[in-house]
C-alpha positions, -999 to 999 in steps of 0.1 A, spaced: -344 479 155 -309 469 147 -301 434 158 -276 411 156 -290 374 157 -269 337 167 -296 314 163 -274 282 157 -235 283 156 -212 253 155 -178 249 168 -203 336 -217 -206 331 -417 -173 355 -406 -172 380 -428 -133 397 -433 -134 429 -443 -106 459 -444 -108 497 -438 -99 504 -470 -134 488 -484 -154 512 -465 -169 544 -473 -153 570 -449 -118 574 -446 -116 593 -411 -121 563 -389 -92 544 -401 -62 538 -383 -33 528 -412 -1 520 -400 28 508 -435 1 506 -453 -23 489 -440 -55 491 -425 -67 471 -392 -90 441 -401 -122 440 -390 -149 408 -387 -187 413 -390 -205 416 -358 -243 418 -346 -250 436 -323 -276 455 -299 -260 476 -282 -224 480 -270 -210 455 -243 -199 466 -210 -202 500 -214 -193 521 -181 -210 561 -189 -192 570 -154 -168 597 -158 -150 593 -122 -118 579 -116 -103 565 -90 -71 557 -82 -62 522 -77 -25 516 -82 6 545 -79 46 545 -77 59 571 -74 92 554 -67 105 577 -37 126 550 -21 161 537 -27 149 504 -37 119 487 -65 90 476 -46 87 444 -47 54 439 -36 41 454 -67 68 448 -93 82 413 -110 116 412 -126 116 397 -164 148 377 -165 172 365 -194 158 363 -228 113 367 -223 112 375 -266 125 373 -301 147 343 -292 165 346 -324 174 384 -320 157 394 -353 149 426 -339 164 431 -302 190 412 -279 199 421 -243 201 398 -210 179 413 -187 187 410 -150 170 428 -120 206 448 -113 197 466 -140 168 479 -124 169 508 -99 153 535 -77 170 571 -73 165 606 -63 127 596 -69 128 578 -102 129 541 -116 162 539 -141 160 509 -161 197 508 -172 212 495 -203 249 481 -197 278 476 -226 293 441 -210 332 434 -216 338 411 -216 300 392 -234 277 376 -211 273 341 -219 239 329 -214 212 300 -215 183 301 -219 155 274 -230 123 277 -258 98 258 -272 102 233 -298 73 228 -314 88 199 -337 99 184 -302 68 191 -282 96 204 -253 115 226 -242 151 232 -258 183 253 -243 204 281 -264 233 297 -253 249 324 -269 267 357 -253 255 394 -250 271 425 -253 245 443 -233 227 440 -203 194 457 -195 160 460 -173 125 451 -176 92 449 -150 61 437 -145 34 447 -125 26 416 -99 -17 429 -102 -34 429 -133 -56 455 -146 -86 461 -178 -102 491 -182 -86 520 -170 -62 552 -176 -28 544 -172 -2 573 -169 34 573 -168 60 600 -168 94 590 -188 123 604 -201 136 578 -226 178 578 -235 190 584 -265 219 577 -290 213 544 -315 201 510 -304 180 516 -277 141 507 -277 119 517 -247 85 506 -243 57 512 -220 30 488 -223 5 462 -210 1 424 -215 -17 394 -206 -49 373 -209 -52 333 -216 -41 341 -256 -20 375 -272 -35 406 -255 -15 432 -259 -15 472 -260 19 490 -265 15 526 -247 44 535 -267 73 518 -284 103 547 -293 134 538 -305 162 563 -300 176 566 -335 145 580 -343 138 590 -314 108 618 -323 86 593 -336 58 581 -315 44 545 -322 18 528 -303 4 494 -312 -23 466 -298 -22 433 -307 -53 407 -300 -54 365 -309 -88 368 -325 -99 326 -341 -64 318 -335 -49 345 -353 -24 373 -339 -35 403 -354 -21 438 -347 -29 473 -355 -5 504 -353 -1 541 -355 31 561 -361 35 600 -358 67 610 -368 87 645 -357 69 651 -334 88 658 -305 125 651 -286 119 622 -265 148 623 -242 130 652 -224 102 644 -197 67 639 -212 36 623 -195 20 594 -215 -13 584 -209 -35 557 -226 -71 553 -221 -86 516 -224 -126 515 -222 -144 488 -239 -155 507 -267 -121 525 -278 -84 532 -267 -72 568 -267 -34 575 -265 -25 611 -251 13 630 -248 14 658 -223 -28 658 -223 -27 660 -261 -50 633 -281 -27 616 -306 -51 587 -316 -84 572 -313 -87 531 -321 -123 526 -317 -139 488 -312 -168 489 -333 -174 511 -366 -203 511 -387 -206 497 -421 -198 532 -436 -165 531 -409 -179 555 -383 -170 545 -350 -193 538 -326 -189 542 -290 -207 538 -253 -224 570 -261 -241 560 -291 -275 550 -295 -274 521 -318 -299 501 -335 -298 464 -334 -280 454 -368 -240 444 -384 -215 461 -374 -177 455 -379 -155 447 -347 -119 451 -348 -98 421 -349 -69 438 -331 -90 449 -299 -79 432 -268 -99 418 -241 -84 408 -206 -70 417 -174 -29 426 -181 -1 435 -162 16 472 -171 54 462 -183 84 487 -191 114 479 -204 146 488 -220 158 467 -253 187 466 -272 183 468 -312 196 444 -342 204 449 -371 213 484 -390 203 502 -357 222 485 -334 242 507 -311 272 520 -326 309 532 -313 289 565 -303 262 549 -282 268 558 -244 266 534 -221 253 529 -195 218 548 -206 187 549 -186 153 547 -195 141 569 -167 104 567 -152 92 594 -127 58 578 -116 31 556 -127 -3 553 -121 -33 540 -127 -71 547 -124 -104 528 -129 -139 544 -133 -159 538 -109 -191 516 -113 -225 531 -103 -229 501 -80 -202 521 -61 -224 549 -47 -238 528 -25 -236 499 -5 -260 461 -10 -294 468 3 -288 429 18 -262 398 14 -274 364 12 -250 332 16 -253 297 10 -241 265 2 -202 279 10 -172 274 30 -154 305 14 -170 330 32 -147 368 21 -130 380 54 -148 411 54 -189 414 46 -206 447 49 -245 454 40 -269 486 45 -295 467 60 -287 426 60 -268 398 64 -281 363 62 -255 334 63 -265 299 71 -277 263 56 -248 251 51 -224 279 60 -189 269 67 -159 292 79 -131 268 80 -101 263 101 -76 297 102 -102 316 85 -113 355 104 -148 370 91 -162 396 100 -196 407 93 -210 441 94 -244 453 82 -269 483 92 -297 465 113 -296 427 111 -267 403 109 -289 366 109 -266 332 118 -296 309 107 -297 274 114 -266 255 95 -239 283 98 -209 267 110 -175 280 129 -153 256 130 -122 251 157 -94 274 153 -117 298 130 -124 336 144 -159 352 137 -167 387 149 -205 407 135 -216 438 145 -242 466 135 -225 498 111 -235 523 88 -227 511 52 -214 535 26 -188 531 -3 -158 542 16 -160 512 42 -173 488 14 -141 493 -8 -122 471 6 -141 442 2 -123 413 -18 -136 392 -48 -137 355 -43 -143 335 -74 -151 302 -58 -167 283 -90 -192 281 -118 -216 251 -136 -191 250 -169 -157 262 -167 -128 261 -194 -141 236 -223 -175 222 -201 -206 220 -215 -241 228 -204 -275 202 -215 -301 223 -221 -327 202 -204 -302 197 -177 -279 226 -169 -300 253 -188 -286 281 -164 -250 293 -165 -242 299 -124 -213 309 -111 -208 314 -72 -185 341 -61 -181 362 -24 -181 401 -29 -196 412 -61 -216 440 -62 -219 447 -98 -216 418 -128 -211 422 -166 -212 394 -191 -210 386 -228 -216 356 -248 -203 352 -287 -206 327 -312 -172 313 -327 -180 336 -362 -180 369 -333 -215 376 -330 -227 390 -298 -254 365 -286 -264 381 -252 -252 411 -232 -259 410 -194 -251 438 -173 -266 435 -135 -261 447 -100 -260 415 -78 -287 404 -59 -267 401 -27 -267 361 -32 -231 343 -38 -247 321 -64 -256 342 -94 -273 331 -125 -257 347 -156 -276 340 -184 -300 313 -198 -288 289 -229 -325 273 -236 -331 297 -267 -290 289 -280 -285 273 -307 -259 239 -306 -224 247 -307 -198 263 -293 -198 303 -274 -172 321 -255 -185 334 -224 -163 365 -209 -174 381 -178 -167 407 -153 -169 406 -115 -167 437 -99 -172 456 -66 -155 492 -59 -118 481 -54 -116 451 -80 -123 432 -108 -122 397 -117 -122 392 -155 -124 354 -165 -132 342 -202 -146 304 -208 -151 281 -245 -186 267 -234 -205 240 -252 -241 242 -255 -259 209 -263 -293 196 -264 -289 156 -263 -318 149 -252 -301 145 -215 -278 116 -228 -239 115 -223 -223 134 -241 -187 133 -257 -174 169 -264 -152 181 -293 -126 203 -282 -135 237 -302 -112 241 -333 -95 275 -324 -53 269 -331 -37 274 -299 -6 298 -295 26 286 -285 51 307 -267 84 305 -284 103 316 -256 99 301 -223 109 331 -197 138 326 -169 116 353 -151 94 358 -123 62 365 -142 33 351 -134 7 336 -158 -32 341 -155 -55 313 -166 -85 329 -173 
């Protein structure tokens, strides 16, 4: 019997290694030289593996209009990098950045007469901020995607200019320290050579890792790039082809390993270079230094053309199917929208505030038990629906909170439960690592319906420090947040915490721009 029930309303020793020390030559990835450093890891298996092969689509431009959208796109303005224009200068400003006959141009401008521009940076001797102003004899574009993404396949079609001094990139950045994977960097006096990079602040420490394929093929035609990020590797693809592999984990003899692998529990070597956060997708146009500067043959103005982009995320298993129930508690911020195949139970002290609009939908039984609250000027509707993923997708995350956030610790005979609380998860992933890199527990869960969910326990952890990086996802988002969190056993007393010793990363450049920053 499907019901709908008001029974009370109210108005998460390092070991350095290099490539070159292992066994096996084929898994390396050597770029000038060098091979990508790698740290010693245990582990048990590999962490937030997805074995879905299903994509979906989750963000597209096709860029049909006359104008950018700025709903999904951020203009970088002024000077965002490389304050002392070692390798590139350009002014970047959002004329430079237009929509026609169904492509994005990001256009690079010769300025006569020279721009003359401020902009400010850090001083680290100064602890503040400092201005420069110098002028520029070129003008260009640059964006950002406004939503941030992890895992996925992102796909762009580009023709890139060319002529000497221009550098186009296609890439994604982001996280609370240097995350970083460059799609492709190509610079147009070489402009056959195909270079990807990614770049990951691993202890404190920026460490890259890059590839280089050279001659082979004229970029200033269209091509289709596509890069694959999955937590166990990165694959970069031209026109469907498989350039490069950059795998996570290897094996003491340098195999990779990969979601697909049956592992036994034991050391394995993580790459230092792998990064690990939501990003935004950027692309952007730069102007060279140096010996490849543009030159009296250069033509100006050039565009770094982009005919679409889009990207997909695989879709968890949780996806096939609605939550059997939902549970919530404890909460004033109930998600606007609640769907379950069978039940909804919301009360003991349930608040939806003033201005909020909930609706609740669930297959047989919405329950408003005794403490479930509607305040004035609030709108609550429930009713009784079939539940199945296409009506479910849209469905927001609400992080509301957790036990130990950024820098907190938990008491083991206090706290010995990490909890966070959260509206619209269906599916959870988290890992926990020691500061030296080990993998110390690996969760993986559907939730339970509950908005209070109970990660992991930290009685059996040793004292110390752990960074904590978890995943909240249903079918249309995720919510990726990463926490330094102390463990202590002191016997209940107070304590007084030491701020972890991992060097922070200061931002030379402090960008005129629109971007926004993600504290994770």
């Amino acid at each position: 019997m499907k019901k709908i029930f008001f029974l009370f309303v109210l108005g998460c020793l390092i070991v350095n290694v290099s490539y070159s020390q292992l066994l096996q030559s084929n898994s390396q990835i050597i770029f000038g030289g060098n091979a990508c450093e790698t740290v010693s890891t245990f582990l048990t298996q590999i962490p937030g593996c997805n074995t879905n092969t299903a994509y979906n689509l989750v963000f597209e431009d096709n860029f049909d209009g006359s104008t950018l959208d700025e709903s999904k796109w951020l203009y970088s303005l002024g000077v965002v990098r490389d304050p002392y224009f070692t390798t590139n200068k350009q002014w970047l400003q959002s004329q430079n950045v237009s929509v026609s006959n169904g492509t994005l141009k990001l256009t690079a401008k010769k300025e006569v007469p020279a721009l003359n521009k401020t902009f400010s940076i850090w001083d680290p001797a100064a602890q503040g901020m400092t201005d420069i102003t110098s002028s520029y004899d070129y003008s260009s574009g640059e964006i950002w995607t406004k939503q941030l993404f992890k895992y996925g396949k992102y796909e762009a079609r580009c023709k890139l200019p060319s002529g000497v001094g221009f550098w186009s990139s296609f890439w994604n950045y982001g996280g609370s320290n240097w995350n970083e994977i460059d799609f492709f960097e190509i610079k147009s006096h070489d402009n056959d050579r195909f270079t990807c990079n990614t770049h990951h602040e691993f202890g404190g420490t920026e460490y890259p890792c890059g590839y280089d394929n050279d001659n082979y093929t004229d970029f200033s035609n269209w091509h289709t790039f596509t890069c694959i990020y999955e937590p166990d590797k990165i694959t970069w693809q031209i026109d469907g082809v498989t350039l490069r592999v950059l795998s996570k984990y290897t094996t003491t003899l340098g195999q990779s390993v990969s979601c697909s692998s049956n592992i036994a529990a034991g050391t394995y070597f993580l790459n230092k270079s792998f990064p690990d956060a939501t990003m935004a997708v950027c692309l952007g146009l730069g102007l060279e230094t140096g010996p490849n500067a543009p030159n009296a043959n250069t033509i100006f103005p050039n565009n770094f053309e982009i005919d679409y982009l889009r990207i997909y995320e695989k879709q968890n298993s949780v996806c096939q199917s609605c939550n059997e129930s939902l549970v919530y508690d404890n909460t004033s911020n109930l998600p606007t929208l609640s769907k379950a195949q069978s039940t909804i139970v919301a009360g003991t002290n349930v608040t939806e505030v003033t201005g909020q609009n909930v609706t609740m939908t669930a297959g047989e039984v919405v329950a408003l038990i005794p403490g479930f609250t509607v305040q004035n000027g609030a709108t609550f509707q429930a009713s009784i629906d079939a539940c199945n993923n296409s009506n479910y997708s849209g469905i927001p995350i609400n992080f509301i909170g957790s036990n130990a956030d950024q820098n907190s610790a938990l008491v083991k005979c206090v706290t010995p439960v990490y909890i966070i609380q959260a509206n619209g998860v269906q599916f959870y992933s988290c890992q926990v690592y020691d500061l030296m890199g080990n993998l110390v527990a690996n969760i993986t869960n559907v939730g339970n319906g509950s908005n209070h969910i109970s990660l992991f326990n930290i009685s059996s952890y040793a004292v110390g420090w752990y960074i904590v990086k978890f995943d909240l996802m249903n079918c249309s988002q995720t919510d990726h947040r990463e926490y330094n969190i102390y463990v202590s056993s002191a016997g209940c007393k107070s304590l007084s915490i030491q701020q972890p010793n991992i060097q922070e990363r200061s931002e030379l450049v402090s960008p005129n721009t629109d971007l926004e920053t993600e504290f994770l």
